[in-house]
Backbone as JSON, one array per atom type, in Angstrom:
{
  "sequence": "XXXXXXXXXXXXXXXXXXXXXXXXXXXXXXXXXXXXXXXXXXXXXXXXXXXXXXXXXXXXXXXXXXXXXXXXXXXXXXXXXXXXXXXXXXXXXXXXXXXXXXXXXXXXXXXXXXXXXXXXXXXXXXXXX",
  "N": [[203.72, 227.41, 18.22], [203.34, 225.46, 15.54], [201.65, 222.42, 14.79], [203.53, 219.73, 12.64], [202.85, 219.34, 9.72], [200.58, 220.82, 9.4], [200.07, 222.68, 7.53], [198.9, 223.43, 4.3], [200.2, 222.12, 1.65], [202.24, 222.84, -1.06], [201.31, 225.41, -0.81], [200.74, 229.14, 0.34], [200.84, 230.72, 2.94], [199.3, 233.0, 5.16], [200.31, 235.11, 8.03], [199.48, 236.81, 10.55], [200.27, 239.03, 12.83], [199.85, 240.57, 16.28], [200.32, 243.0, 18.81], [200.51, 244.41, 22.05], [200.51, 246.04, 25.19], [198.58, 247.05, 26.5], [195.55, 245.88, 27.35], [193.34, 247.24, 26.58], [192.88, 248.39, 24.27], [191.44, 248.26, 21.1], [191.64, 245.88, 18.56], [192.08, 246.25, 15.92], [193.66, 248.82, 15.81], [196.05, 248.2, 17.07], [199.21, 247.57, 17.38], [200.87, 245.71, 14.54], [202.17, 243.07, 12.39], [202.97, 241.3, 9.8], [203.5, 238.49, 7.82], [204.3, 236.45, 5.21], [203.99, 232.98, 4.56], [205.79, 229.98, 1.83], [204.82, 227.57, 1.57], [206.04, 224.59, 0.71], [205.89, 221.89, -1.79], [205.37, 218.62, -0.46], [207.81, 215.99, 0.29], [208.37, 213.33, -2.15], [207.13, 209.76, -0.81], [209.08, 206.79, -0.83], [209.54, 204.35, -2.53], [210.66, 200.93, -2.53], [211.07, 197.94, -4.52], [212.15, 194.82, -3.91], [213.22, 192.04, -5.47], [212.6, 188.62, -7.2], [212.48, 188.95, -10.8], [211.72, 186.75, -12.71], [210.32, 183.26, -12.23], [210.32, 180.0, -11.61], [207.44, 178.31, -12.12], [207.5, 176.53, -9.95], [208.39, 177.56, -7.42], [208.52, 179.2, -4.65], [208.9, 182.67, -3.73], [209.79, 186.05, -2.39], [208.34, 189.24, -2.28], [210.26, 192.13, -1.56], [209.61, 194.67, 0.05], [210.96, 196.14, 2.36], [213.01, 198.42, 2.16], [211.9, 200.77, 2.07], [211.09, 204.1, 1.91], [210.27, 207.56, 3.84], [210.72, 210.63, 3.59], [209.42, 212.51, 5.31], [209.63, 211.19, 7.76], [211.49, 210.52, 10.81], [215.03, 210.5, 10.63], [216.34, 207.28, 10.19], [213.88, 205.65, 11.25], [213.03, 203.81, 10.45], [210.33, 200.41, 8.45], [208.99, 201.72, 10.39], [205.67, 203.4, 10.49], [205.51, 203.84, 8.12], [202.74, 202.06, 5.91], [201.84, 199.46, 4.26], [200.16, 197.57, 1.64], [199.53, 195.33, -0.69], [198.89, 194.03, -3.54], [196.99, 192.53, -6.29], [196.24, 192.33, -9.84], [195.79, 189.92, -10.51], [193.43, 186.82, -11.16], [194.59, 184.49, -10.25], [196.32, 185.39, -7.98], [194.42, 185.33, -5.52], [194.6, 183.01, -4.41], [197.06, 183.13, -3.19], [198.23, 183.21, 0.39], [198.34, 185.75, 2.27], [197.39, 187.64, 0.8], [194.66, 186.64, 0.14], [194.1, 186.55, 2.67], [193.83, 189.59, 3.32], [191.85, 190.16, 1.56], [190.0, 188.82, 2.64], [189.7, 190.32, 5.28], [188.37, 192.46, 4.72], [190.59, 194.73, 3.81], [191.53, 194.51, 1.33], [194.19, 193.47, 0.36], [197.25, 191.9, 0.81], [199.33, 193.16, 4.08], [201.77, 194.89, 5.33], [206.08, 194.61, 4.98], [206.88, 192.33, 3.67], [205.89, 190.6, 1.34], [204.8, 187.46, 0.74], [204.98, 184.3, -1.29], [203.96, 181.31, -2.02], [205.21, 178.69, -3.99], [203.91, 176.89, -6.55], [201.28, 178.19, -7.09], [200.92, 180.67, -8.4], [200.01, 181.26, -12.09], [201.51, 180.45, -14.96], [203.09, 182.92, -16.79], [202.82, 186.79, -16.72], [202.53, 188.47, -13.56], [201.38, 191.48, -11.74], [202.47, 192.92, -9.37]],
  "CA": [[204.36, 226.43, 17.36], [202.65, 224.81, 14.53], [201.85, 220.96, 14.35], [203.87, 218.95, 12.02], [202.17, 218.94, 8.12], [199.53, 221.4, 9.39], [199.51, 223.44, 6.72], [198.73, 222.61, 2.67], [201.59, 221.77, 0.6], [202.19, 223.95, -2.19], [200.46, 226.98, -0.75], [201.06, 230.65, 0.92], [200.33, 230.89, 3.99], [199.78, 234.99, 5.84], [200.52, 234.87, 9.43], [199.36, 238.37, 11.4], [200.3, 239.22, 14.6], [199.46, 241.89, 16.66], [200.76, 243.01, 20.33], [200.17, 245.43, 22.94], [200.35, 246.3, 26.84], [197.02, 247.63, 27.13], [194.47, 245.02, 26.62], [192.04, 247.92, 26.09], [193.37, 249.32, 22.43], [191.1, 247.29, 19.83], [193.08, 244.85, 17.86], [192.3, 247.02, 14.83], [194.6, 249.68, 16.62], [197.25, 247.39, 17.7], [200.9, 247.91, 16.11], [200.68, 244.48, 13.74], [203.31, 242.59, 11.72], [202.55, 240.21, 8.81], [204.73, 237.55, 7.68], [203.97, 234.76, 4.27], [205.29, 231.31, 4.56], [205.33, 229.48, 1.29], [204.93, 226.02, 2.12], [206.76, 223.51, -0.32], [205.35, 220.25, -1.94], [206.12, 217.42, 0.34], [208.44, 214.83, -0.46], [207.32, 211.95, -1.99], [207.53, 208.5, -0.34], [210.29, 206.33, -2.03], [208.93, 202.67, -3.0], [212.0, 200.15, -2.91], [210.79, 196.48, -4.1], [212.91, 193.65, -3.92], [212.45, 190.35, -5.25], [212.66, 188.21, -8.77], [212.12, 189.2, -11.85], [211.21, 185.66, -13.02], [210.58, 182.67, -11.23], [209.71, 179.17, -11.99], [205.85, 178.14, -11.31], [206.86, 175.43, -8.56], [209.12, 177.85, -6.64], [208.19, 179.9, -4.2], [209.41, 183.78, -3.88], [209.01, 186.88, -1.33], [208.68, 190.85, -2.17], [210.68, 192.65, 0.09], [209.45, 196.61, 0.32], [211.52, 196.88, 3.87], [214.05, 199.5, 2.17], [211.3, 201.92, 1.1], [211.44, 205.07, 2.94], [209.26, 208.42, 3.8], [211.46, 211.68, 3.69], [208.91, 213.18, 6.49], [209.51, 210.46, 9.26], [212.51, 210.77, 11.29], [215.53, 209.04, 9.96], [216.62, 206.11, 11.52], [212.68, 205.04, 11.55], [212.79, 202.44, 9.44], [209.46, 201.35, 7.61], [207.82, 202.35, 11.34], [205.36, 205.17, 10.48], [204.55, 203.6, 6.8], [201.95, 201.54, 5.96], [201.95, 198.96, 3.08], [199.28, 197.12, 1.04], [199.67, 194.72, -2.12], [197.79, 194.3, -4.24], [197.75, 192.43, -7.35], [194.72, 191.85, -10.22], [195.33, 188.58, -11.26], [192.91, 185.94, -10.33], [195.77, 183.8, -9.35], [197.14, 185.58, -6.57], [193.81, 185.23, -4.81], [195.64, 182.08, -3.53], [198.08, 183.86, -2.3], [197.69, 183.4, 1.19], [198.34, 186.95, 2.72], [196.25, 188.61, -0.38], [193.43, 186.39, 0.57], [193.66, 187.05, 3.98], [193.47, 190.85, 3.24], [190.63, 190.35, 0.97], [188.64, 188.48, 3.36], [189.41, 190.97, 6.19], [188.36, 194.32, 3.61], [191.47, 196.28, 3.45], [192.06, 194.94, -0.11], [194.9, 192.91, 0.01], [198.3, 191.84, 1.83], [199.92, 194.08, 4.71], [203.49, 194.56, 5.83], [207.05, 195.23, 3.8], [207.28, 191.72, 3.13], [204.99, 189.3, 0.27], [205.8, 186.21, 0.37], [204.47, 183.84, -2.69], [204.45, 179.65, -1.97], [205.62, 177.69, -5.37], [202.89, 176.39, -7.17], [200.06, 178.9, -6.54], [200.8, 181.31, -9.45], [199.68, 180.45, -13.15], [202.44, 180.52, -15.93], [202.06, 184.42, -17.41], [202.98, 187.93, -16.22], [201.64, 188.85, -12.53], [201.78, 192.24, -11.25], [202.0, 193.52, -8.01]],
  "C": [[203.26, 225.62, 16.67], [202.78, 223.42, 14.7], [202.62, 220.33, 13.04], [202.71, 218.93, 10.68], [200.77, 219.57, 8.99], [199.55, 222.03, 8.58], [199.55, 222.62, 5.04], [200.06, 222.96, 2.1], [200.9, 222.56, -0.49], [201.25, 225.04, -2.08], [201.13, 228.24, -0.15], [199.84, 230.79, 1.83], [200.67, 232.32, 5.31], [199.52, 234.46, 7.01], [200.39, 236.22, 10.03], [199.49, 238.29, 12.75], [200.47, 240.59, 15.15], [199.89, 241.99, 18.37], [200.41, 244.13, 20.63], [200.3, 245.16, 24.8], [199.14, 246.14, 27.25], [195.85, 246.42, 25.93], [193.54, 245.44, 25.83], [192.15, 248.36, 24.71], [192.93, 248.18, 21.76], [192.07, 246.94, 19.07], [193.24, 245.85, 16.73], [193.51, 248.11, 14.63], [196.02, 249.18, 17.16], [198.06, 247.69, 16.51], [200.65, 245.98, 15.48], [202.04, 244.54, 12.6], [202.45, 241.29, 10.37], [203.41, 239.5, 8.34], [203.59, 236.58, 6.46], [205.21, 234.03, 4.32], [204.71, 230.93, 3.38], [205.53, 227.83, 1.47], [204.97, 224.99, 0.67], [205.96, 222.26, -0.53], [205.93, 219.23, -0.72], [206.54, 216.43, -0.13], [207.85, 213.88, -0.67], [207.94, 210.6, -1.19], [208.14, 207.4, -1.43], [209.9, 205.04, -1.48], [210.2, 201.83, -3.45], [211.4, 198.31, -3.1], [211.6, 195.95, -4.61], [212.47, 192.42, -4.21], [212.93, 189.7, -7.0], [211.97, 188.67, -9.77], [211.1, 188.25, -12.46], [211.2, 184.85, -11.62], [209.83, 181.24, -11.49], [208.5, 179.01, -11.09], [205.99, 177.36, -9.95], [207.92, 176.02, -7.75], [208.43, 179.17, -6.21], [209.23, 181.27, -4.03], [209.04, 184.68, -2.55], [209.67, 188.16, -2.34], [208.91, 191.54, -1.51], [210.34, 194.46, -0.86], [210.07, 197.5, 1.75], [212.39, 198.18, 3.5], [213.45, 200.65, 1.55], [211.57, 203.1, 2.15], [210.25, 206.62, 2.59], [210.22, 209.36, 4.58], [210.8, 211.96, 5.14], [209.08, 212.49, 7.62], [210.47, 210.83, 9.35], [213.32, 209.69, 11.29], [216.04, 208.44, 11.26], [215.12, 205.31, 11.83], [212.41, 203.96, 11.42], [211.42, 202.8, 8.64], [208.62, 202.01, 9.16], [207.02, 203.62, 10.67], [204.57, 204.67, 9.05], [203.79, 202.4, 7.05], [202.29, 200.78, 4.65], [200.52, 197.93, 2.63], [199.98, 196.77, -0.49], [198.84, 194.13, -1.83], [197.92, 193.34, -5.91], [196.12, 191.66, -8.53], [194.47, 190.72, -11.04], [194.53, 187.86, -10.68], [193.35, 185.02, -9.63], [195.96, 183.93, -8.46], [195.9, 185.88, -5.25], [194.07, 184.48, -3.55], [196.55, 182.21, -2.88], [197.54, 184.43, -0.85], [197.21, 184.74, 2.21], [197.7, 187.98, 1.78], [194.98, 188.13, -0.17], [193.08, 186.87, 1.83], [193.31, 188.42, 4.43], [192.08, 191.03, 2.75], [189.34, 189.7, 2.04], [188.66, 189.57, 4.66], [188.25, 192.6, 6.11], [189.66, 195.04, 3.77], [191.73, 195.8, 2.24], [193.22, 193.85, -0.61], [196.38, 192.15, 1.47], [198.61, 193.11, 2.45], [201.17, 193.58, 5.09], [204.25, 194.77, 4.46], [206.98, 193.61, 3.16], [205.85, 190.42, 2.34], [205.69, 188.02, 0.56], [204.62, 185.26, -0.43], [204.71, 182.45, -2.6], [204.21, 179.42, -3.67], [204.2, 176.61, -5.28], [201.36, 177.23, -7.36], [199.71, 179.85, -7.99], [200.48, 180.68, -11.05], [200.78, 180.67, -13.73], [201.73, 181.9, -16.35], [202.63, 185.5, -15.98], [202.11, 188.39, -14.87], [202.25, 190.18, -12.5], [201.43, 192.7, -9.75], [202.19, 194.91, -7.46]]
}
């Protein structure tokens, strides 16, 4: 039995197998079977964010990513199993306490499904995350 996502997505993969009684009969000699698997793209992981569109400067907000989901885990997982990171390249959201706290650790940014954004921190103007 094969491990779980051992083989490459989107390929063809030959499988030979060979049997016998007699240990002694070189494999070359052995009765043999061949079998291709073509192994399918893997689903992609489905990105669900939640949150305001707008939002006045002195009110605070959260981005919820809890309802994202990853075909390959086993349902019922929740996000267990995924990983999340935001991210965002304004200079603003440096202030943003859980984006700083990423940046000062090195991974880059916030972790977890949920952002959350205290009122007053952001500038007036388009952020992205």
């Amino acid at each position: 039995r094969l491990p779980s996502l051992s083989l490459i997505s989107d390929s063809l993969q030959r499988f030979r197998v060979t049997a016998t009684f007699d240990p002694t009969v070189p494999v070359e000699k052995r009765p043999a079977a061949e079998y291709e698997v073509t192994v399918g793209p893997y689903p992609e992981t489905r990105a669900v964010i939640e949150g305001p569109v707008r939002s006045p400067i002195s009110c605070g907000f959260s981005l919820d990513a809890s309802r994202s989901s990853d075909p390959m885990l086993p349902p019922g997982s929740g996000t267990e199993g995924l990983t999340f990171l935001w991210t965002c390249p304004s200079e603003a959201c440096a202030r943003i306490p859980q984006i700083a706290a990423g940046a000062a650790d090195g991974s880059g940014g916030a972790s977890g499904p949920v952002l959350s954004v205290p009122g007053g921190l952001l500038t007036i103007g388009v952020h992205q995350f």
